[in-house]
C-alpha positions in Angstrom: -26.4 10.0 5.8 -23.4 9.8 3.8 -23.3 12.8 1.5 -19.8 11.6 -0.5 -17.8 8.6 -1.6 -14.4 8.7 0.1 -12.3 5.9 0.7 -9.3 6.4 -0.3 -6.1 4.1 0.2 -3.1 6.7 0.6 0.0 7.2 -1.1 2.7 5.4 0.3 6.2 6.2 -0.9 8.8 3.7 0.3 12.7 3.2 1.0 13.5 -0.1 0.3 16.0 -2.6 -1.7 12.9 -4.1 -3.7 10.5 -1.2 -4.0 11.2 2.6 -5.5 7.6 3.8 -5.0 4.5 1.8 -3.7 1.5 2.7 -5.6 0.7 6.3 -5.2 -2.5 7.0 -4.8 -5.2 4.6 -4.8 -9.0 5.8 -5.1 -11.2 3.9 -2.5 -9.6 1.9 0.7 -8.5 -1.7 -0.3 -10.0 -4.8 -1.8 -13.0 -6.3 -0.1 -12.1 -9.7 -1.2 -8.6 -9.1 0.4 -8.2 -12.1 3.5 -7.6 -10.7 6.8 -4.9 -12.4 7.6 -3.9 -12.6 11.3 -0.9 -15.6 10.3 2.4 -15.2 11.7 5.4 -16.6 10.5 5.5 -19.4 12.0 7.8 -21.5 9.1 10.5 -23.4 10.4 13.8 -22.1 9.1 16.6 -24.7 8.7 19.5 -24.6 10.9 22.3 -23.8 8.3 19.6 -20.9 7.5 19.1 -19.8 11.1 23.1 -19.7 11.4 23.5 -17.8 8.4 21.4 -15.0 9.0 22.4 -14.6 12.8 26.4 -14.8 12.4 27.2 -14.0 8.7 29.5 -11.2 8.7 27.4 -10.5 4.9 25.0 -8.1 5.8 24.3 -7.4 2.3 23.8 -10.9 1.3 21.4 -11.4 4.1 19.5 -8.6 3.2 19.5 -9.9 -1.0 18.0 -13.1 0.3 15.0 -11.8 2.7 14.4 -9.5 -0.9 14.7 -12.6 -3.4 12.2 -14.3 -1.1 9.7 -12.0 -1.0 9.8 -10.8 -4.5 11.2 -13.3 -6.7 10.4 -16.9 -4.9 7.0 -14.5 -3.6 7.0 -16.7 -0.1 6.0 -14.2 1.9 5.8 -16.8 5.2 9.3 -17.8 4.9 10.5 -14.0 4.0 8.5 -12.9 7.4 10.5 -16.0 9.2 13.9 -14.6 7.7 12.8 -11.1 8.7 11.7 -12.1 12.0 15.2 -14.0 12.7 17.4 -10.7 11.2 15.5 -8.9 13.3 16.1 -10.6 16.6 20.1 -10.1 15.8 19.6 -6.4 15.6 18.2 -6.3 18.7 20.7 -8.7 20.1 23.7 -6.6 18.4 21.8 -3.3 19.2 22.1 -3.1 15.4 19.7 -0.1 14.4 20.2 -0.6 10.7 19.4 -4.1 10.7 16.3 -3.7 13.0 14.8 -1.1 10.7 15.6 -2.8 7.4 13.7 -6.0 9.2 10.7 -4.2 10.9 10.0 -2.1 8.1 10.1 -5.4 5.5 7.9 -7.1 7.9 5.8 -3.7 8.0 5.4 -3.3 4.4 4.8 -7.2 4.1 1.7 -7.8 7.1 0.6 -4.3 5.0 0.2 -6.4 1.8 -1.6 -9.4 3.3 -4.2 -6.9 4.7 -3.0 -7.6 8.3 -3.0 -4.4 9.8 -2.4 -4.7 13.0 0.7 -6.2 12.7 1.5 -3.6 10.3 0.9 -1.4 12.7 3.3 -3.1 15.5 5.6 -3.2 13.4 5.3 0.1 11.6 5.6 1.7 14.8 8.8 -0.1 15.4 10.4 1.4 12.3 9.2 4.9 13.4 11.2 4.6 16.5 14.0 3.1 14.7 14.4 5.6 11.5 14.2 8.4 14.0 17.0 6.7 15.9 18.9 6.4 13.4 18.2 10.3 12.2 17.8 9.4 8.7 15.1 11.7 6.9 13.8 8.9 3.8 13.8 6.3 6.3 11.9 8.3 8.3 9.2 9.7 5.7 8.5 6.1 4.5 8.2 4.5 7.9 5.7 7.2 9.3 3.9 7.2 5.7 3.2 3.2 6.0 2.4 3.5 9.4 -0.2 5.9 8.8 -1.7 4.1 5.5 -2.1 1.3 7.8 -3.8 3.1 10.4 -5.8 5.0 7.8 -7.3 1.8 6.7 -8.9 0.4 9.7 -10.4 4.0 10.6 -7.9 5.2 13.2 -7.7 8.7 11.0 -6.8 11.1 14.2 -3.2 8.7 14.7 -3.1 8.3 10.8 -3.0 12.0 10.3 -0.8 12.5 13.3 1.8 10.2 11.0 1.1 11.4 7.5 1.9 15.1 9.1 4.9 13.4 10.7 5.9 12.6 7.2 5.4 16.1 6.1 7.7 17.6 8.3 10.5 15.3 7.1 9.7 16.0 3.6 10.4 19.6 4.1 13.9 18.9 4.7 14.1 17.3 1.3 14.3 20.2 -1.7 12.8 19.9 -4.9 11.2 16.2 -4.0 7.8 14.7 -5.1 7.8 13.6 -1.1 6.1 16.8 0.0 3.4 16.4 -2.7 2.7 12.5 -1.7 2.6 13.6 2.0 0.3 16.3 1.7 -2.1 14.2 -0.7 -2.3 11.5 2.6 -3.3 14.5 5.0 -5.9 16.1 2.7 -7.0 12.6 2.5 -7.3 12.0 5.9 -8.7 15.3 6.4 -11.4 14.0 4.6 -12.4 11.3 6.5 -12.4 13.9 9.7 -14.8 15.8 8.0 -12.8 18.7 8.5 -13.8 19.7 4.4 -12.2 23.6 4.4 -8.7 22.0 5.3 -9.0 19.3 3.1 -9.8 21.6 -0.2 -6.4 23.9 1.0 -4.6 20.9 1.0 -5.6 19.8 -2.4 -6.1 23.4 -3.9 -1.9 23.4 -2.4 -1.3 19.9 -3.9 -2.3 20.9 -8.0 -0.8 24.3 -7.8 3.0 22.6 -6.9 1.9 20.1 -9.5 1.6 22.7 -11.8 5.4 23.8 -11.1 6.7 20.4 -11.1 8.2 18.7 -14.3 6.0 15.9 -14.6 9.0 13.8 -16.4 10.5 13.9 -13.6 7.8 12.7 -11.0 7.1 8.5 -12.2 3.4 9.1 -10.1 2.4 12.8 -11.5 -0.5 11.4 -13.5 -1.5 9.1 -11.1 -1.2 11.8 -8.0 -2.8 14.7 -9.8 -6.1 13.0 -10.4 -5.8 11.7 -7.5 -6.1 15.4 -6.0 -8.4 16.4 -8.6 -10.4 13.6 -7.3 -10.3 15.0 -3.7 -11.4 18.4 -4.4 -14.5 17.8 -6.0 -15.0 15.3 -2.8 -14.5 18.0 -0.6 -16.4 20.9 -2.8 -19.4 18.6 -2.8 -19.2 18.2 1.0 -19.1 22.2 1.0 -22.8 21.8 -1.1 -20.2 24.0 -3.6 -22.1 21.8 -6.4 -21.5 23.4 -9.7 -17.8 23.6 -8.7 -17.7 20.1 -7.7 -19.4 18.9 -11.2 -16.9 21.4 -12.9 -14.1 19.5 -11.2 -14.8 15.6 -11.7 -15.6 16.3 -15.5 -12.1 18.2 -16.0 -11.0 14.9 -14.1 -13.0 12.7 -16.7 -11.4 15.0 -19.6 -7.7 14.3 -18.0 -8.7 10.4 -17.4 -9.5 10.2 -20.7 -6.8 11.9 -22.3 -4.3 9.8 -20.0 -6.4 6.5 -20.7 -7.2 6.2 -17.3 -10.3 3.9 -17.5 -10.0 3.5 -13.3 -10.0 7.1 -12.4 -12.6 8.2 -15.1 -14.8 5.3 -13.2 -14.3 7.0 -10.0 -15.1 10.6 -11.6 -18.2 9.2 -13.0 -19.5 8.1 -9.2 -18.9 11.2 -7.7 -20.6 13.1 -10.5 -23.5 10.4 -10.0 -23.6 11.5 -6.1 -23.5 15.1 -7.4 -26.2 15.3 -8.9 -28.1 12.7 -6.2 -27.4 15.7 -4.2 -29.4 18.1 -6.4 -32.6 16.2 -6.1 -31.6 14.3 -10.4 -32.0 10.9 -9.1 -32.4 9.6 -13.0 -29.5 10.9 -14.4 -27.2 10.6 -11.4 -28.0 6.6 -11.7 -26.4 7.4 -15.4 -23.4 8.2 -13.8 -23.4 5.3 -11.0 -23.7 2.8 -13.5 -21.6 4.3 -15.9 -18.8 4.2 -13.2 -19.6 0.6 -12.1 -19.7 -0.8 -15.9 -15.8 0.9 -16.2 -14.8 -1.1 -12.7 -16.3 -4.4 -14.3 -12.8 -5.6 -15.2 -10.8 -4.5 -12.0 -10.6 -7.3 -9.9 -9.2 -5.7 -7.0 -11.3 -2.9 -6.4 -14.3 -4.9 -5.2 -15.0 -2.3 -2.5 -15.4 0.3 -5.0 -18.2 -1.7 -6.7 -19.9 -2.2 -3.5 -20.2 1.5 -3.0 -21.2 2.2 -6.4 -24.4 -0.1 -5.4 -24.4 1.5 -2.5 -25.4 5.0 -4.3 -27.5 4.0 -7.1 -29.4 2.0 -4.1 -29.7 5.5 -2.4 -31.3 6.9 -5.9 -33.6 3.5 -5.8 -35.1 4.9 -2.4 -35.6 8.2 -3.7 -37.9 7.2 -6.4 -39.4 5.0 -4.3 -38.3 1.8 -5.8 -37.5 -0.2 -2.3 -37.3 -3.6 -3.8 -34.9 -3.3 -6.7 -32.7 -1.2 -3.6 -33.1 -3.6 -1.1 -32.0 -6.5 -3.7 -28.8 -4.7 -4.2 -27.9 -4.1 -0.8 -28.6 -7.5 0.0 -26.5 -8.5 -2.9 -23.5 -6.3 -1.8 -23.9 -7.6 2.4 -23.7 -11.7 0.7 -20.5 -10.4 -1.2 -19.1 -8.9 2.1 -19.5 -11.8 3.8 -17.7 -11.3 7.4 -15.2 -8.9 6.1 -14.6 -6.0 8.4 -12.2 -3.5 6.0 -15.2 -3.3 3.0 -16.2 0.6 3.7 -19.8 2.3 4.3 -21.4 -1.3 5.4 -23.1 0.3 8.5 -24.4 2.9 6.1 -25.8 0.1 3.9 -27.3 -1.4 7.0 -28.4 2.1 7.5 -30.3 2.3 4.7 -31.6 -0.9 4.6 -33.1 -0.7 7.9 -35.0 2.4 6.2 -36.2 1.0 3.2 -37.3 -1.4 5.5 -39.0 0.6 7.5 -41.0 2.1 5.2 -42.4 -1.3 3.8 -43.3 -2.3 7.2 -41.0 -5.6 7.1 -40.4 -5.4 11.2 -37.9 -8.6 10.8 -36.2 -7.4 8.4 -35.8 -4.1 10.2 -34.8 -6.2 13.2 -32.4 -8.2 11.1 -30.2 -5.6 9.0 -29.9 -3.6 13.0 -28.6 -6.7 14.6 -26.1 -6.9 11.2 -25.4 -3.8 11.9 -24.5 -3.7 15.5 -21.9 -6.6 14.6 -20.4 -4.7 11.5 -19.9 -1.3 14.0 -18.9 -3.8 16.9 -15.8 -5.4 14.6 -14.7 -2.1 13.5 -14.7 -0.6 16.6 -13.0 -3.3 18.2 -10.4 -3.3 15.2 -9.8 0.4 16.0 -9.6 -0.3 19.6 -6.3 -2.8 19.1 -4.7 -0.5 17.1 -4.8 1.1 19.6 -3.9 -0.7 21.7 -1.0 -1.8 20.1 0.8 1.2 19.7 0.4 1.8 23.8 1.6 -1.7 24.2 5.0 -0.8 22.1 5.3 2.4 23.7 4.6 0.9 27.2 7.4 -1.7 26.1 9.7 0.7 25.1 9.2 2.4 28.2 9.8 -1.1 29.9 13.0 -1.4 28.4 14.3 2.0 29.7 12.6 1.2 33.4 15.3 -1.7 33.0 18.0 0.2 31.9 17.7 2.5 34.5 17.2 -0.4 37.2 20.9 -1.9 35.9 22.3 1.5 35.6 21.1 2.2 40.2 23.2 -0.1 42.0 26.3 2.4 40.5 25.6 5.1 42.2 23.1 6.3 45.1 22.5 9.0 43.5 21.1 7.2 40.3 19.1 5.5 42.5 17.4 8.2 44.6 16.3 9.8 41.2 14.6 6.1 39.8 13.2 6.4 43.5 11.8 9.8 43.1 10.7 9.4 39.4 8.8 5.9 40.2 7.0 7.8 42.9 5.7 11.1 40.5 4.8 8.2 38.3 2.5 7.0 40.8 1.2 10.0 42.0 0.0 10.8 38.6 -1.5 7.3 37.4 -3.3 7.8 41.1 -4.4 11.3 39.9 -5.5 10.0 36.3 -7.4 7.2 38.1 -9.3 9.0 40.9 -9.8 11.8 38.4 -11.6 9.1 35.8 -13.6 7.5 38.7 -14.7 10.9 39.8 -15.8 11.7 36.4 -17.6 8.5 35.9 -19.2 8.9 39.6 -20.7 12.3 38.3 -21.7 11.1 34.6 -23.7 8.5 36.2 -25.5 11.1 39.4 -26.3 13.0 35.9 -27.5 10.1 34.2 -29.6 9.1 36.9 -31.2 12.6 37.2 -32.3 12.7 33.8 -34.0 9.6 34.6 -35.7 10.5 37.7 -36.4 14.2 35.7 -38.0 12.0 32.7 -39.7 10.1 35.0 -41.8 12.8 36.6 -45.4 13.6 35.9 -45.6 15.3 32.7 -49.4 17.1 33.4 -47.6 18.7 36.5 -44.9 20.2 34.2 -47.6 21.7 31.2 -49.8 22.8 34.8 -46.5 24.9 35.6 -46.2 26.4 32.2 -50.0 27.2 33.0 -49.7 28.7 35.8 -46.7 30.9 35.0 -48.6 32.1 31.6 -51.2 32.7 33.6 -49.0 35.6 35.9 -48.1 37.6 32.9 -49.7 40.9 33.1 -48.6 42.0 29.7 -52.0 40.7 27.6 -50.0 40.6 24.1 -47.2 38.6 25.9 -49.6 36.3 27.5 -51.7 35.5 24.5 -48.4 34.9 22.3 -47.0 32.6 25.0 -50.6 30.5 25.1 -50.3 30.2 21.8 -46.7 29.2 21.7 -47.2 26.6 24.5 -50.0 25.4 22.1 -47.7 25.0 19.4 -45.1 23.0 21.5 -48.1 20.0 20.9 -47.7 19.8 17.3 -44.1 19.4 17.5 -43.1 22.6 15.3 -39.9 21.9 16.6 -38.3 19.0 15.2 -38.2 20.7 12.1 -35.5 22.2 10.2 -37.7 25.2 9.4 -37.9 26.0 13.0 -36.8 29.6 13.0 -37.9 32.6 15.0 -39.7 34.0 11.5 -41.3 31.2 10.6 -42.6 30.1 14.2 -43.9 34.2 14.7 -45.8 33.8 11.6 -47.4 30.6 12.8 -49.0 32.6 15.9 -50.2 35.2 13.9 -47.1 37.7 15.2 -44.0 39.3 14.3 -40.5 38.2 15.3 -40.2 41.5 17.5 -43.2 40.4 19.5 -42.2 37.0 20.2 -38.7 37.6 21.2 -39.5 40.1 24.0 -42.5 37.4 25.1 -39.8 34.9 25.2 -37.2 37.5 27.1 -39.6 39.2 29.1 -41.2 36.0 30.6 -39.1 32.9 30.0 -35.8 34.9 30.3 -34.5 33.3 27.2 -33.8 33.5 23.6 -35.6 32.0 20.8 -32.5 30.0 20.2 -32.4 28.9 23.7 -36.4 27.8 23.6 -35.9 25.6 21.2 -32.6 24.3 21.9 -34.5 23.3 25.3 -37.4 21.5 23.3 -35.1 19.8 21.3 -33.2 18.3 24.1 -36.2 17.9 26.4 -37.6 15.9 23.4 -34.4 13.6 22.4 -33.9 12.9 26.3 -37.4 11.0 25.8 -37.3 9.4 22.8 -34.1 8.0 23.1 -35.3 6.6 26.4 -38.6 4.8 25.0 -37.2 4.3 21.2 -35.1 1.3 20.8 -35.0 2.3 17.1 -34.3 5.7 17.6 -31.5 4.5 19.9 -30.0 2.8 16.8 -29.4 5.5 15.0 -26.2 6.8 14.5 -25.7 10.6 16.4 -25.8 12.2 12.9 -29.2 10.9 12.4 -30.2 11.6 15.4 -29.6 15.4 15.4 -31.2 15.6 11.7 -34.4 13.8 13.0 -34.8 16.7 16.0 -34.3 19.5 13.2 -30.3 19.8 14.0 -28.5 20.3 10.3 -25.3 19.7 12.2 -24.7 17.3 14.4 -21.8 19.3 15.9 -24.4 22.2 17.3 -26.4 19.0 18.7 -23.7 17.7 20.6 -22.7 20.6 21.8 -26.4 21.6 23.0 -27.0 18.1 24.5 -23.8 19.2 26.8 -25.0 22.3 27.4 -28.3 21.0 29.0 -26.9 17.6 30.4 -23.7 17.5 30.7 -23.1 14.4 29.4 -22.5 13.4 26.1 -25.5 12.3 23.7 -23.2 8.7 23.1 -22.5 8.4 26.7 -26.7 9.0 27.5 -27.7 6.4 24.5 -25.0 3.7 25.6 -26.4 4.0 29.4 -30.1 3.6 28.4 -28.8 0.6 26.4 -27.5 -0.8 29.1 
């Protein structure tokens, strides 16, 4: 269950001859009508063209044309082509200036057509070539990009790993708005993690430099403080710190207004609607909703936005029961989606539909919006997966090139070549190591696996007869007859529930919390905690094995449908009793 709207495109501040300062804060991740655009420039570049840009001693001119042709004659296929072209003379000069004025162009560029993963490749390349060449701006912008482009297809663990990268170079800047952009992108990113407490620090340490900062001076300190207004009150209402949060977005609103922000105000107006969807005031939290999506009506770009506004007031629809009207609007936001993988929340909106669904007993549609789902989660996953993949490939190249280097450098000296001898050998040894390691891991995941099964499997009479029979040893009479009726309990599935605790289960056998601990000690040689931890587990081991619905459901619904509130303390539990984890155990039963 999504309990927020996040989505945030960061704040990328950039070094280069056409742009001061990219945007700096952007509230939700990117256009849903943007094209995922996976074109390379593959323009042909005349000869005279080709000879100028390889040999002309004018590095300046070459530079002014790739900029004219980006910005002025906007061809961004022919700019990538010139970049492309400059870029392959840096490498051939061993020019570091000219290969990160290229790569980071061609970065910034693949950024803008929504092709991330060539942002990526090449935003990775300018990372290694700004630290190269030791220069500090170079280096906060590159890492920055890099990280807003990895922030965008979900890869938020390496897209906090660069935005902090960027931080750490900031510091060496005094008196600079950098350190305030950088830290708004981890807070940010934070968010996404879920990791709330850090995020509000961050943001809570964002306003108060704002405060200090002469906002003449900073061109984005409008922008960028309600932009970390906007994430505190995201991150107080993920802390359930309500009234705080509503005291927040409405100062936002307030300063939106005052700075005739109608785009921010829209945003402040959402998360007040989800505010008070969290307090149980579906009617006036759809106030707010629509309220936000009427102010958005004229802002092409932010589609995605607008998609997660319907999102919500669909989420107040279901609460008051009226499943068509939310259905109609989820369906209306999955036609406008189309097959685009970057629009945020659409497995959640699958989610939910599959629920509303559910409840009105429409099988195919419930079938339907889980097969929609399954490809939504499988293109996102797969996206994240070549990022990934990407950056091991450049780093694997990179550590090509020095395996080359090294190989030239051998026949020179014997001693040269007894150390590449040795080293390739220690590299062996350890991808032998990692590989047995991970096939002895697997081996052992899979004999778990398979004893769950076979455990699952047995007869489930001979397991109550056993409880029976060991009741039926106690000689304490109190113990006994709290244990019979605990055993009896187990059937209603008491359980499952939230409420679960040791007072409220003692008062449902007619005993105190004293009693039934030292029944549960004495005889079973656990703690309440443990008992039902073990019935929880026992139980999910089950249903996820004869569900295929239940299988469906993402591991956060999961633990709040066994009476987990986080889904942290279920994961962990699940390890404790199986040692495996629950996605491993639900991706074997699928297959």
């Amino acid at each position: 269950m999504i309990t927020s709207i996040y989505c945030t495109l960061p704040t990328i501040r950039v070094q280069a001859l056409y742009i001061s300062i990219l945007s700096a804060f952007t509230f939700f991740s990117y256009s849903a009508t943007a094209q995922e655009s996976n074109q390379k420039p593959n323009v042909s570049i005349s000869q005279a063209m080709q000879l100028f840009i390889s040999e002309s001693d004018s590095i300046d001119a070459i530079e002014e044309l790739i900029v004219d042709t980006f910005q002025e004659k906007k061809d961004t296929i022919l700019g990538l082509a010139y970049c492309n072209s400059y870029l392959q003379r840096g490498k051939k000069e061993n020019d570091y200036e000219i290969q990160y004025f290229s790569s980071f162009q061609m970065t910034y560029m693949y950024y803008l057509k929504s092709d991330y993963n060539e942002a990526i490749r090449y935003g990775s390349l300018s990372v290694k070539l700004a630290t190269k060449l030791q220069d500090t701006l170079q280096g906060i912008s590159s890492y920055s990009l890099l990280g807003s482009s990895l922030y965008v297809i979900g890869n938020y663990d390496e897209a906090l790993e660069s935005y902090l990268s960027a931080k750490r170079l900031s510091n060496l800047i005094e008196d600079s708005p950098y350190e305030i952009l950088c830290l708004t992108n981890i807070a940010n990113t934070r968010l996404k993690l879920r990791r709330f407490e850090d995020a509000l620090k961050d943001f809570n340490n964002v306003l108060t430099i704002m405060k200090e900062e002469d906002s003449t001076t900073f061109s984005q300190y409008d922008e960028t403080y309600l932009s970390a207004t906007l994430g505190k009150g995201l991150a107080l209402s993920e802390l359930n710190r309500l009234e705080e949060a509503e005291q927040i977005n409405n100062e936002g609103i307030r300063f939106s207004k005052e700075k005739k922000d109608e785009k921010h105000e829209a945003y402040f107006n959402i998360n007040l609607g989800h505010i008070y969807y969290k307090k149980g005031r579906y009617d006036k939290s759809l106030g707010f909703l629509k309220d936000g999506k009427y102010m958005l009506r004229d802002f092409s770009d932010l589609e995605n936005n607008k998609f997660i506004a319907n999102y919500f007031i669909a989420k107040n629809y279901d609460k008051l029961e009226r499943y068509d009207e939310a259905l109609a609007l989820l369906d209306s936001n999955f036609e406008r989606i189309g097959n685009q993988t970057n629009t945020d929340k659409t497995v959640e909106m699958y989610e939910l539909a599959i629920d509303i669904s559910k409840i009105l007993g429409d099988k195919e549609k419930q079938i339907f919006y889980l097969h929609k789902q399954k490809e939504v989660s499988d293109a996102k996953n797969k996206r994240k997966s070549l990022a990934k993949e990407i950056l091991f490939e450049d780093d694997m190249n990179e550590q090509k090139m020095k395996n080359e280097k090294l190989e030239n450098e051998k026949t020179q000296s014997l001693v040269d070549k007894r150390i590449i001898l040795f080293i390739s050998a220690i590299l062996l040894l350890i991808v032998l190591f990692v590989f047995l390691s991970y096939h002895k891991k697997t081996k052992l995941n899979e004999q778990k696996f398979l004893a769950i099964i076979e455990d699952i499997s047995k007869d489930k009479a001979s397991k109550k007869s056993k409880e029976v029979s060991q009741v039926s040893k106690i000689k304490d009479e109190k113990a006994k007859l709290i244990l019979e009726k605990l055993h009896d309990l187990e059937e209603t599935q008491f359980f499952l529930s939230q409420d679960a605790t040791l007072h409220n289960t003692a008062k449902l056998l007619n005993t105190n919390t004293t009693y039934l601990s030292q029944a549960l000690n004495a005889v079973e040689k656990q703690s309440f905690s443990q008992y039902l931890n073990k019935l929880r587990i026992d139980y999910v081991l089950v249903k996820l094995k004869e569900d295929a619905v239940f299988r469906s459901y993402t591991i956060h619904a999961i633990s709040t449908e066994i009476g987990y509130k986080s889904a942290t303390t279920f994961i962990k539990e699940f390890k404790n009793k199986t040692g495996l984890n629950p996605s491993y155990y639900v991706k074997k039963i699928k297959n």
